[in-house]
Structure formats: C-alpha cells, structure tokens
C-alpha positions as CSV (number, residue, x, y, z in Angstrom):
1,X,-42.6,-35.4,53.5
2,X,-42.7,-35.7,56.8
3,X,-40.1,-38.1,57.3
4,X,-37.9,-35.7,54.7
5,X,-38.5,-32.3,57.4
6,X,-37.2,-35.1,60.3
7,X,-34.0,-35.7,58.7
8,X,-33.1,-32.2,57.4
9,X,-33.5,-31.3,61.2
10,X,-31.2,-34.3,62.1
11,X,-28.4,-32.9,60.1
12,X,-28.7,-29.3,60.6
13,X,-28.6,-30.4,64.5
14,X,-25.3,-32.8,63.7
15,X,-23.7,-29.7,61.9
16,X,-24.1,-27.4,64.9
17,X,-22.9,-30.1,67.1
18,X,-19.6,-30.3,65.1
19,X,-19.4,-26.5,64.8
20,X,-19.5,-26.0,68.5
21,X,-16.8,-26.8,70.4
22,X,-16.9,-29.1,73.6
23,X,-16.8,-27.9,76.8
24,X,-13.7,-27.7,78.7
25,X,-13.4,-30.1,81.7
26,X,-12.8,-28.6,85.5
27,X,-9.2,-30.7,84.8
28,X,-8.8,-29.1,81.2
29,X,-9.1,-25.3,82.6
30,X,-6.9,-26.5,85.7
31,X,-4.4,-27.4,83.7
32,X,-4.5,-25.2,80.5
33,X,-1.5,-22.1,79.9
34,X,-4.8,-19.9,79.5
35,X,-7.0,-18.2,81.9
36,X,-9.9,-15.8,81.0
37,X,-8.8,-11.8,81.4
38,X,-9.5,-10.1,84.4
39,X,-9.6,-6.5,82.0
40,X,-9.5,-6.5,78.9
41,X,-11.3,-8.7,76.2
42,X,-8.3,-11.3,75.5
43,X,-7.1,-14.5,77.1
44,X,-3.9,-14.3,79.2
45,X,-1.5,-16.8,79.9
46,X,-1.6,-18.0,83.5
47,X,2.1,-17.7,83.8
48,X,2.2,-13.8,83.1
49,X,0.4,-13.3,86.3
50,X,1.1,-16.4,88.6
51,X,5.1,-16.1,89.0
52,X,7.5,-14.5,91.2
53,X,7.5,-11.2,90.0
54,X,4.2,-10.8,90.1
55,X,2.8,-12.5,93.0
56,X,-0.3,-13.8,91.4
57,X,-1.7,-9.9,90.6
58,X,-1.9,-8.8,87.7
59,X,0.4,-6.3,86.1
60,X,-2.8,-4.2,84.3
61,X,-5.5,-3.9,86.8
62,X,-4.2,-5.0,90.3
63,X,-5.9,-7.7,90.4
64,X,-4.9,-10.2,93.4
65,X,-5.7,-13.8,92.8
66,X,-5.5,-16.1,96.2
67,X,-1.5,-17.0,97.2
68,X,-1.6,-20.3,98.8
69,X,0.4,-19.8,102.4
70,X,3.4,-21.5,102.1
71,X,3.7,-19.0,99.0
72,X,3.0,-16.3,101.1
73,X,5.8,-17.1,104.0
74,X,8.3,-17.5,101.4
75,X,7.7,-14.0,100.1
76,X,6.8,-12.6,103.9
77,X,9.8,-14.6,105.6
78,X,12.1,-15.9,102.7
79,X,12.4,-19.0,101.3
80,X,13.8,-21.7,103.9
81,X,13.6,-18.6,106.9
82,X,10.3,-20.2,108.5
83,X,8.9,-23.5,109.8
84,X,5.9,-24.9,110.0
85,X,4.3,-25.4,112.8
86,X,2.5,-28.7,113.0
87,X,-1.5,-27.9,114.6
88,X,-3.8,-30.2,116.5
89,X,-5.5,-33.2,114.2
90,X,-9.1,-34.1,115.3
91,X,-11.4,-36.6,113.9
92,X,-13.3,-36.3,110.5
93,X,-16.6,-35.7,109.4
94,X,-18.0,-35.3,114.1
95,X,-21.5,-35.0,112.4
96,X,-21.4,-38.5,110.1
97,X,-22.4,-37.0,107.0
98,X,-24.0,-39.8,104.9
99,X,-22.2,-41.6,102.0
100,X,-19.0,-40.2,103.1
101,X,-19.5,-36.8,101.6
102,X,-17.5,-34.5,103.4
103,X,-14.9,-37.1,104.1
104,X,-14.5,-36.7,100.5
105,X,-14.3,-33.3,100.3
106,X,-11.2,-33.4,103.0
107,X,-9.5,-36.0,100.6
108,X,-10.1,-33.6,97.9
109,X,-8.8,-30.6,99.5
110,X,-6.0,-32.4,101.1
111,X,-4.7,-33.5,98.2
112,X,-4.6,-30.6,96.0
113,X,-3.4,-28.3,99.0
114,X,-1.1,-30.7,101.1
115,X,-2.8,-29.2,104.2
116,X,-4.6,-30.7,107.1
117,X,-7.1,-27.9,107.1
118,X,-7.7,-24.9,105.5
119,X,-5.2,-22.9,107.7
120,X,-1.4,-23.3,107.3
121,X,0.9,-21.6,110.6
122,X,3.9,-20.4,110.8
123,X,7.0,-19.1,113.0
124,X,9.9,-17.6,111.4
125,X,12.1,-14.1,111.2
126,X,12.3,-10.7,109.2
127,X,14.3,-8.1,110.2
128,X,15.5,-10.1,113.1
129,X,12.1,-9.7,114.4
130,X,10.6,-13.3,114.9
131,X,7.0,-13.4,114.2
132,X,4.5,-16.2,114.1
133,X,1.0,-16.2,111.7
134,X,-1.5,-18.0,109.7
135,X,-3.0,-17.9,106.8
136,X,-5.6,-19.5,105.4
137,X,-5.8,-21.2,101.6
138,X,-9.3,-20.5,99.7
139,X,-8.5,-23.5,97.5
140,X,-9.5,-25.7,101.1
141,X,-13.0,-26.2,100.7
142,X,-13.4,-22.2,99.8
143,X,-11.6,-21.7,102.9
144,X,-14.1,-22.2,105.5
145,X,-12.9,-22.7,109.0
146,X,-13.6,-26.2,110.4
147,X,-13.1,-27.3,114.6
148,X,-9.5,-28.3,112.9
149,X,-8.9,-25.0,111.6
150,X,-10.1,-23.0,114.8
151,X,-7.2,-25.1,117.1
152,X,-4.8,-24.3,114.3
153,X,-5.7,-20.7,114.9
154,X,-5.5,-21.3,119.0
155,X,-2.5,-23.3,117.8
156,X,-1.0,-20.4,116.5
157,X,-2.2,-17.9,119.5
158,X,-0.2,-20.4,121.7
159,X,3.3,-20.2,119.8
160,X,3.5,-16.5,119.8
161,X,2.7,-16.7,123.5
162,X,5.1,-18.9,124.1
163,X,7.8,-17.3,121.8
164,X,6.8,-13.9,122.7
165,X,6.4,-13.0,119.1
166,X,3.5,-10.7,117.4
167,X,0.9,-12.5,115.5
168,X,0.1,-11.7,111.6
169,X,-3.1,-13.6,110.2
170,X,-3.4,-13.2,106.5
171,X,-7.7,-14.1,106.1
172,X,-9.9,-15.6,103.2
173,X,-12.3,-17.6,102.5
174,X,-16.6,-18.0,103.3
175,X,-16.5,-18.5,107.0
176,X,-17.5,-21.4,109.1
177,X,-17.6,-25.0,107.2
178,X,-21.2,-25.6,107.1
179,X,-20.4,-29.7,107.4
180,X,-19.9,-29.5,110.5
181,X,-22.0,-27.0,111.8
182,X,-22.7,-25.6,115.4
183,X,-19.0,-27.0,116.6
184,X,-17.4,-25.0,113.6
185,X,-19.3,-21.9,114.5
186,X,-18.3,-22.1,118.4
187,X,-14.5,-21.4,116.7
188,X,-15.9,-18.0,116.2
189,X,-15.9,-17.3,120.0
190,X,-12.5,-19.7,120.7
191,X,-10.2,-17.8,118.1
192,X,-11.6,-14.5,119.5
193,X,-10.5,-15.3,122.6
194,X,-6.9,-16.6,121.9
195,X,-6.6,-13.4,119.9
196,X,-7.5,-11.7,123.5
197,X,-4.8,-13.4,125.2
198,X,-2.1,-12.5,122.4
199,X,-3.2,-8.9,123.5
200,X,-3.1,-9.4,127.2
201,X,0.7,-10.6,126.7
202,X,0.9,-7.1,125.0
203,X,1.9,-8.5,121.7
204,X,1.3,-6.8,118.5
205,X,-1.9,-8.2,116.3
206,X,-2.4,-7.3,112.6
207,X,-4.9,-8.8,110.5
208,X,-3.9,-8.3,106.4
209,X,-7.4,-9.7,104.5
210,X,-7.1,-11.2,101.5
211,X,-9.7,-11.4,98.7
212,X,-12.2,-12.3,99.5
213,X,-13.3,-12.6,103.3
214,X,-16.5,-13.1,104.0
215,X,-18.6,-14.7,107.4
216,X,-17.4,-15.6,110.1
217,X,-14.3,-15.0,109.6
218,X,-14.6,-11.6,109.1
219,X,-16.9,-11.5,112.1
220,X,-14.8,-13.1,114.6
221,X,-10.9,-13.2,114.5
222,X,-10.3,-10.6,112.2
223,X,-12.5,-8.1,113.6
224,X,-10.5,-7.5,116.9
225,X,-6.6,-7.0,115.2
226,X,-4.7,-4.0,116.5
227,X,-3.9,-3.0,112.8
228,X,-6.7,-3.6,110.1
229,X,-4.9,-4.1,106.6
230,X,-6.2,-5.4,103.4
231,X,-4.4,-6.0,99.8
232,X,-5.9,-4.6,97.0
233,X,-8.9,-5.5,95.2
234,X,-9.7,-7.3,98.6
235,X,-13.9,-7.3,98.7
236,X,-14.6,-7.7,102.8
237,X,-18.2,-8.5,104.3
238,X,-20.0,-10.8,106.3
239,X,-23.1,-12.0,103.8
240,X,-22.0,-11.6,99.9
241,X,-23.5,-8.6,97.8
242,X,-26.2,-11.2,96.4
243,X,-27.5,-11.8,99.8
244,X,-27.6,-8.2,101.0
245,X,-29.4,-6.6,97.7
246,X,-31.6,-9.9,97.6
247,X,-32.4,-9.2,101.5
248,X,-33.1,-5.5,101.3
249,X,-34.1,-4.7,98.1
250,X,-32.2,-1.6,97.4
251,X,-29.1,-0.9,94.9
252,X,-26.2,-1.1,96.8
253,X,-23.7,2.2,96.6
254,X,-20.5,2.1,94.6
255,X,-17.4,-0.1,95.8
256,X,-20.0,-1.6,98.4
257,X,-17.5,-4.1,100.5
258,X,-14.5,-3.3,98.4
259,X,-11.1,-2.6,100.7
260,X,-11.2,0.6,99.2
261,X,-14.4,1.8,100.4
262,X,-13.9,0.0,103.8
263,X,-10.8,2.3,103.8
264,X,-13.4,5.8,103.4
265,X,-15.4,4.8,106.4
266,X,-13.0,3.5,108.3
267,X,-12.8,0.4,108.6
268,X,-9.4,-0.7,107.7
269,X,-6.6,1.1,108.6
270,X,-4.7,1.1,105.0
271,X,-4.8,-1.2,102.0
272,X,-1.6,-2.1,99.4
273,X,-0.3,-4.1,96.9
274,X,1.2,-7.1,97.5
275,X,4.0,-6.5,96.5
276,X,4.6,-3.7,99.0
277,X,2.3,-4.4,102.1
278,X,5.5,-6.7,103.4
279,X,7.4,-3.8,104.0
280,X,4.3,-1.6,105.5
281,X,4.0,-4.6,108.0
282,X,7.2,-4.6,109.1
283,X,7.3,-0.5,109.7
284,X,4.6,-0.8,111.8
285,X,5.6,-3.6,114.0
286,X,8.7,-2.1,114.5
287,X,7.2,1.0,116.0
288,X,5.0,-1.1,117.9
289,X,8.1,-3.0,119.4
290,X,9.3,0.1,119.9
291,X,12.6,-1.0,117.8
292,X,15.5,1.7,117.7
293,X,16.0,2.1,114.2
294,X,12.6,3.4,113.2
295,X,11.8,5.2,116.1
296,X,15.2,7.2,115.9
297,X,14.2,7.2,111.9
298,X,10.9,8.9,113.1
299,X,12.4,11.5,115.9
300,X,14.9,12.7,113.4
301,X,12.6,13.3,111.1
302,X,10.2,15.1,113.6
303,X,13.6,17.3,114.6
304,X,14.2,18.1,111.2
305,X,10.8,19.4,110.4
306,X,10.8,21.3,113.7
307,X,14.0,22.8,113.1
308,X,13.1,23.7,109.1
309,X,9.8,25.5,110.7
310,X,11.6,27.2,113.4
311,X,14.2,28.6,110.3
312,X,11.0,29.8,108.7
313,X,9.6,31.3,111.5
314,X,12.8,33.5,112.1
C-alpha cells in the first residue's frame, strides 16, 4: 500500500511538472518580441513601444522606459549632428574586490552598453546653438556613478567651459556604485562643484531626470541646475519608497516621488513627454541666451496683448 500511495504521488508530481511551463531565462526575456504590459492585462510586443516614433513610451499610458544616450542625442541633436566626447579612463575595481567581482560587472556592463562608464557626453548643435551634455544609461550597473563616471561629468563641465556652450544632463539611475565606495561618494561633492563653475562662466544649466533617479545623484549634481525638468512618469527621490515607509512607518501620500507631485510642491520647474520636452529645452535656452528670435517672439506678443487691453479699455 504504501509503496502504491509513493508512486501515485510520483506521477501526479511528473504531470504537473509537464503541465507547467519552464521558466524563461534572463537571455529568453532579453531577447523575446514580448514584454509584459505596462496597463492593461495583455502582453505587448516590444517593438510597438521601443521604435522611432515612440521613443521607448508607450502610446496608452505614458509610460517612459530608459533611452540609452546615444539614442537620446540622436533625437536631442540629430543623427550624425554630435560627437562624442572621449572622458578620462581610470583603473578598475581601486578597492580589489575579491574573485574579481566587480571587474566582472564592468565587463558585463561594457559589453552590453559599449560605454566606459555609466555616463555617455556629448557636444553637438540645435538650432545653431551648440550645447554640450551627459547622460547617463541605467542599463550600466543600474546607473550608479563610479570615480570614472564623476570625471566624465567634470569631463563634460570642462568642454562647455571651454566651448562656451550651456550644459544639459539628462539623470538616472541608484546613485553612487557601492563597489567602490567612499571614492565614488566624494563625486558627489566634485560634480557639484564643476556644475558651480559652469555657472560662474554664466552658462545656462538644465537638469531633465529621467525615470527613475534616486541617491546621490539626485542629491548632488542635479540638485543645483538652473532649470529643474523631468519627463513623464519620472519617480525622483533620494532613498526608494520601500526604504522611506519601512523607515517611518507611516503610509506614504499619493504620487509620493512621482514628477508630478514634485511638480505641486515645487520642486521641478515643469515635466513633459519625451517626445516634446526637446523643444521646451530649446525655448528656454534661447531666452536664456538671450537669442533674438524668441525674445522678439515674446515682446511682440507682450505688445499685442498690451495693445488688445488698451482697445478694451477704450
């Protein structure tokens, strides 16, 4: 009998193995047409959402999934109207993590990003306004900022200097790389202060985050732009919404960290869709270069209002 209950459980357990299906690989979702919805209850294919038209958002909800930078300055710049700017290269793994771990990470990330670190910088023109920025790619290592990364950031700070260009930073990612520490946190303070002497050469600053942006980068760098913007569905912080409500115990409001409620209280100065915020860039820094076309744009505008209220008036 006993021997009879063992093998009844034996094939009821093969039968369920067969009926459920195995798990998909990290490669088998990487590569598959599908993806799982971002609203609504049905899979969507990857390439109604990650094309040109689109810009990796998607067309029902909004929703912006990361743009890897050299993406990004084609749209920002156009394609083959930028360069890239090649950034200091320091030594791997300064804390000799054992077995080679975060050397292997680096290979990793190299290799499916084609970046050094996780930030990619650029100098090109729009509008016959040259401009140099950064971004940085959430698919390095989550986008943490490394020593490497800070000096491409200075990097960066140094060629609009020179160039006499304003600087755009598009930001992601978790903040400082934990491998390596105290030296990646002292990048907090460095990057703040090559943003400070952008400023002093009274060039324009504009930070755009990008979802998400959490740590220290949102605590350093970004914090000190001359224009705050954000894309949509961009959720902005320094410690997650896991950490905060685990920390203090308390349900967090509605839209806590989302772009739209950092919009309400302040905090950024607008947010848009990707597929506009190019063009709300480029307004504003030509009204902070003081460029003819807008600003006549803007007085003729203000004289036409003026003029339709004094008609009113009389």
């Amino acid at each position: 009998m006993v021997g009879n209950w063992i093998t009844r459980i034996i094939t009821q357990a093969e039968k369920i193995k067969t009926a459920i299906k195995k798990r998909a690989s990290k490669e088998e979702i990487k590569n598959s047409k599908w993806m799982s919805p971002c609203c609504g209850s049905n899979p969507i294919l990857k390439s109604s959402i990650f094309n040109e038209k689109e810009l990796n958002t998607c067309p029902n909800c909004d929703k912006h999934y990361p743009f890897p930078p050299r993406q990004r300055f084609d749209h920002f710049y156009g394609a083959n109207n930028w360069e890239e700017i090649d950034t200091p290269k320091l030594a791997d793994d300064p804390l000799s993590w054992p077995g080679g771990v975060y050397k292997k990470k680096l290979a990793s990330a190299r290799k499916l990003t084609n970046q050094r670190c996780s930030v990619l910088v650029a100098l090109g023109e729009r509008d016959g306004i040259k401009i140099t920025s950064f971004a940085i790619n959430s698919a390095f290592i989550g986008g943490a900022i490394s020593v490497e990364s800070a000096e491409a950031i200075l990097k960066a700070c140094d060629v609009a200097i020179e160039n006499k260009t304003p600087l755009l930073a598009w930001s992601e990612g978790g903040g400082q790389i934990m491998f390596e520490s105290g030296l990646s946190l002292q990048g907090m303070a460095r990057t703040v202060l090559g943003v400070s002497e952008v400023k002093k050469n009274n060039l324009p600053y504009i930070n755009i985050y990008t979802n998400k942006c959490y740590g220290g980068i949102s605590a350093s760098f970004c914090g000190v732009s001359d224009i705050a913007f954000a894309e949509k569905s961009t959720m902005i912080g320094f410690a997650g919404q896991h950490i905060v409500k685990n920390q203090t115990r308390e349900e967090l409001p509605e839209n806590f960290q989302s772009s739209q409620e950092l919009m309400r209280t302040g905090f950024l100065d607008a947010e848009f869709h990707r597929k506009e915020i190019n063009d709300k860039i480029m307004t504003v820094l030509k009204i902070l270069l003081k460029k003819n076309s807008v600003i006549n744009s803007e007085q003729n505008e203000t004289s036409e209002n003026s003029q339709s209220l004094s008609r009113e008036a009389s």
